[in-house]
C-alpha positions as CSV (number, residue, x, y, z in Angstrom):
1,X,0.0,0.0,0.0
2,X,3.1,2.3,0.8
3,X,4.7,1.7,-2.7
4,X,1.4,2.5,-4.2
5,X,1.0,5.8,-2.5
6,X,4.3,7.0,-3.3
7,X,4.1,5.7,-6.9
8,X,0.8,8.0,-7.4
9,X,2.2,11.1,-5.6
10,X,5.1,10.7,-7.6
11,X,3.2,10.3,-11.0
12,X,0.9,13.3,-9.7
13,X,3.8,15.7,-9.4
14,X,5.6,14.7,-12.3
15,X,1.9,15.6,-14.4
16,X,2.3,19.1,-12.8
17,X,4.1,21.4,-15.0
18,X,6.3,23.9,-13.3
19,X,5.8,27.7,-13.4
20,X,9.0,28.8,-15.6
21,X,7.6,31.7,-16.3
22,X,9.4,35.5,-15.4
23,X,7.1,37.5,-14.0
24,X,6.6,41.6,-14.0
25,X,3.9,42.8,-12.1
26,X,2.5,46.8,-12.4
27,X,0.3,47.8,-9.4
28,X,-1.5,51.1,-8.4
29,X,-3.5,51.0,-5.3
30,X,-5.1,53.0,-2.3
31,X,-3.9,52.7,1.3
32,X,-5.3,53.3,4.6
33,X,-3.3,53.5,7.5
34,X,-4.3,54.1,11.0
35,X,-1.3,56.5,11.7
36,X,-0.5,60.1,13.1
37,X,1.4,62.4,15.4
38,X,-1.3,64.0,18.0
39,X,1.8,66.6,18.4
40,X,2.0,68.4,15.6
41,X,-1.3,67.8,15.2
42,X,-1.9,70.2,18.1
43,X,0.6,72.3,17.3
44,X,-1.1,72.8,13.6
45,X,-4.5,73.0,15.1
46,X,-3.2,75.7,17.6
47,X,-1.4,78.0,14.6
48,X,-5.0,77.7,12.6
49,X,-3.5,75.1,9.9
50,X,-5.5,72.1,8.3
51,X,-4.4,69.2,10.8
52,X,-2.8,65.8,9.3
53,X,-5.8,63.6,8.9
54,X,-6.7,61.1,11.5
55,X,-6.5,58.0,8.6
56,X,-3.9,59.1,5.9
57,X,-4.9,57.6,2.1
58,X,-2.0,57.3,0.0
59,X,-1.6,56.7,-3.6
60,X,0.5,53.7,-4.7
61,X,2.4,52.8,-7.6
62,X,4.8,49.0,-7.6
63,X,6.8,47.3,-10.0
64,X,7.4,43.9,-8.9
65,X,9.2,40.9,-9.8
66,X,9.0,36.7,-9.6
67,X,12.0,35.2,-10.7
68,X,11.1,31.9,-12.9
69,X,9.9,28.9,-10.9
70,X,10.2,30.8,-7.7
71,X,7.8,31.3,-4.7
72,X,9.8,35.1,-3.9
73,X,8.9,38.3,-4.6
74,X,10.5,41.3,-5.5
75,X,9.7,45.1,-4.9
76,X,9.9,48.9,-5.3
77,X,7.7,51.5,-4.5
78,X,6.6,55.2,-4.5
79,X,3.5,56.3,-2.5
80,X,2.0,59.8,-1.7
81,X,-0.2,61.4,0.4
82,X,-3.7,62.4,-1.5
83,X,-6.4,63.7,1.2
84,X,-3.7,66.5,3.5
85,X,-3.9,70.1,3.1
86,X,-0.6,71.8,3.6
87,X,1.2,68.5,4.1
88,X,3.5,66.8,1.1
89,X,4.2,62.9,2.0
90,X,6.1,60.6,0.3
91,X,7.5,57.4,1.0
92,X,9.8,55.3,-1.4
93,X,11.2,51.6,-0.6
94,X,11.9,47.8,-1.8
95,X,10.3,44.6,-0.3
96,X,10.9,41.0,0.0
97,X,8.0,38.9,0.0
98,X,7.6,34.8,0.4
99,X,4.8,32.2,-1.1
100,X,3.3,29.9,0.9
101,X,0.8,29.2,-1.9
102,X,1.2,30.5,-5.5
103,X,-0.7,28.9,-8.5
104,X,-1.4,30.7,-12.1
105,X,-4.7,33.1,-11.2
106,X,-3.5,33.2,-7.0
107,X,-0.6,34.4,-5.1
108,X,-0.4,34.7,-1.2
109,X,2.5,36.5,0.0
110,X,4.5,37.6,3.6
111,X,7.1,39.4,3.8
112,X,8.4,43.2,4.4
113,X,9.2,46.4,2.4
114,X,11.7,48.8,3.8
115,X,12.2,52.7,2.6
116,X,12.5,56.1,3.1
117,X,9.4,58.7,4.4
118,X,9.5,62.8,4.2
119,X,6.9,65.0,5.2
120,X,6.8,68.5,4.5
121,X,4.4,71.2,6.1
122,X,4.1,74.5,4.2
123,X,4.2,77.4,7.2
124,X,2.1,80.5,5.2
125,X,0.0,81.5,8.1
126,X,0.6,82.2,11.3
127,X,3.6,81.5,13.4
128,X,5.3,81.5,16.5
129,X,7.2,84.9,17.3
130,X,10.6,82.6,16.7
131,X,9.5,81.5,13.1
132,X,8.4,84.7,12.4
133,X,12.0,86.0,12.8
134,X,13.7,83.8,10.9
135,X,11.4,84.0,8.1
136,X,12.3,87.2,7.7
137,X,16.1,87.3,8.3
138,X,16.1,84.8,5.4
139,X,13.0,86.5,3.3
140,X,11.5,83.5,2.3
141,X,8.6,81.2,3.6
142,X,9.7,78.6,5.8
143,X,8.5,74.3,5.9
144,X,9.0,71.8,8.9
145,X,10.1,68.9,7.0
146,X,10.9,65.0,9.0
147,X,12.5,62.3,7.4
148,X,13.2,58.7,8.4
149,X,12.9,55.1,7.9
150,X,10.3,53.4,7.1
151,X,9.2,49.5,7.6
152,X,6.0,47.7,6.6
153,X,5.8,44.0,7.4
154,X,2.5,42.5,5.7
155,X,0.3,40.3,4.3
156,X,-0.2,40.3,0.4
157,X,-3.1,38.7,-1.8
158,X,-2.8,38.4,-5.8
159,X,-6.1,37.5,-7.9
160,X,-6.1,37.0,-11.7
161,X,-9.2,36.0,-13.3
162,X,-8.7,37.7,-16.4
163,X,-6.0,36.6,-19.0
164,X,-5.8,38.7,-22.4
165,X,-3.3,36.2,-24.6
166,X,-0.1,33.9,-23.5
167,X,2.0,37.3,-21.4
168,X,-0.9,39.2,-19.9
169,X,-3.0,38.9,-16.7
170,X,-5.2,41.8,-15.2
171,X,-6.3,41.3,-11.7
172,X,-6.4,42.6,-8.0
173,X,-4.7,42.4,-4.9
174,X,-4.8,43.3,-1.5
175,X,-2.5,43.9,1.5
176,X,-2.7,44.3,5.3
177,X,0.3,45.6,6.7
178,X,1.8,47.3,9.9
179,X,3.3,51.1,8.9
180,X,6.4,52.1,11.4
181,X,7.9,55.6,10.6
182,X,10.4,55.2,13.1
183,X,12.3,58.2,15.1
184,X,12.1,61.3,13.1
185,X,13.0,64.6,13.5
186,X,11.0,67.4,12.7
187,X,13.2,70.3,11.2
188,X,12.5,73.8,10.5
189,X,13.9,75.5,6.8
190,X,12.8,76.7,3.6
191,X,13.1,75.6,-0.4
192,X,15.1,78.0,-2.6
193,X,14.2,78.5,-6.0
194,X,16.9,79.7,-7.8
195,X,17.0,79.5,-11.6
196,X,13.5,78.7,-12.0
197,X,13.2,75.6,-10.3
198,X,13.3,74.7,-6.6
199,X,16.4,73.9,-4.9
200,X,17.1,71.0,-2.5
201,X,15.9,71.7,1.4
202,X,18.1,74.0,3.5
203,X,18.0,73.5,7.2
204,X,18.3,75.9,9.8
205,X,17.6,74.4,13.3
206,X,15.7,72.0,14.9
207,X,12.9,73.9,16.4
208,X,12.7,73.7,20.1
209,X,8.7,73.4,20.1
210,X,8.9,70.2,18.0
211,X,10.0,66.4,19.0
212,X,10.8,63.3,17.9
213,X,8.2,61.5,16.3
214,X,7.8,57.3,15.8
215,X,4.3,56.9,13.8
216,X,2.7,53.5,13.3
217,X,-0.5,52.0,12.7
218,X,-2.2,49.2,10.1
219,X,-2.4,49.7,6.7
220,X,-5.1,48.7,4.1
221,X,-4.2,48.6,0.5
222,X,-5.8,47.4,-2.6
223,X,-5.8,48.0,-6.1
224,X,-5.4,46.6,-9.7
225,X,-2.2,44.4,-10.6
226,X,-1.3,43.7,-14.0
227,X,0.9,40.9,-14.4
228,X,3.6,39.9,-17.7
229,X,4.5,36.0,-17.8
230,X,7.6,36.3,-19.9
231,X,9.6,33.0,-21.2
């Protein structure tokens, strides 16, 4: 009875074809994430600006990558901010991702994405007496800008019911993830624009009103993924 099972199993598996296919995935998707800082929150709401919003929802944009007959997954990223006044987010980072199941129409990922965050608060209203000051010995609106890393470990589902030939798939996926912005300082400067264009971000202190800020929270993605089998 043992010989038979293994002699079925074996002629089961050797009836499954392998995936030898290179794959390039496209995504665009929406987050959610449950994530602020109740400081400058107060400090914004205090100065009359548009506070950060209690659930951020970013804009999303991956190109991805499944080496043939491989259950790992390959990342970059760029994401932005889309529903803050006054407030310029972005947030750009790789991930690594693992497949406990993976067939042709459905992929089930874990892993992580690690990266880079900035936000950048445009001060054109009021100000404390301080600010004020220095905005005008350098003549030129001033921004509180943080930047730090960033690390998402999470969950990753990928659907694809439609195929259009032998290379493309269109489908969806989803992710549930856990967004740490980890030990950033916020710092006080302006943006030249010289020549036309604007210049990099020049620094001038760390304003003493202002701390260091960790943010995290889960995140809630989901979107369309477009997938290329390539030979």
């Amino acid at each position: 009875m043992l010989f038979i099972l293994l002699t079925a199993g074996g002629s089961a598996y050797a009836q499954t074809r392998p995936d030898s296919t290179f794959s390039l995935l496209l995504n665009s998707s929406l987050s959610f994430t449950h994530a602020n800082d109740p400081h400058i929150n107060r400090w914004l709401k205090e100065y009359g600006y548009p506070t950060e919003p209690h659930v951020p929802v970013s804009l999303n944009f991956e190109a991805a990558a499944i080496p043939a007959d491989s259950r790992f997954l390959y990342s970059v990223h760029l994401s932005t901010i889309t529903n803050a006044d006054d407030l310029t987010s972005f947030n750009i980072g790789a991930g690594f991702y693992a497949a406990p199941v993976k067939t042709n129409s459905f992929l089930l990922f874990f892993g992580a994405a690690l990266g880079y965050h900035a936000d950048i608060i445009s001060l054109d209203g009021n100000l404390p007496q301080d600010y004020k000051d220095l905005a005008e010995q350098y003549k030129t609106s001033l921004s509180l800008r943080r930047t730090g890393l960033s690390i998402e470990p999470a969950m990753r589902v990928f659907w694809y019911p439609v195929r259009l030939g032998h290379i493309l798939q269109v489908g969806l996926f989803g992710s549930l993830g856990y967004d740490l912005d980890l030990n950033s300082s916020w710092r006080l400067g302006y943006y030249s624009n010289e020549q036309g264009r604007y210049d990099h971000f020049r620094k001038i202190n760390k304003p003493k009103d202002q701390q260091t800020v960790s943010e995290y929270g889960f995140s809630l993605s989901a979107g369309l993924s477009f997938r290329l089998n390539l030979h």
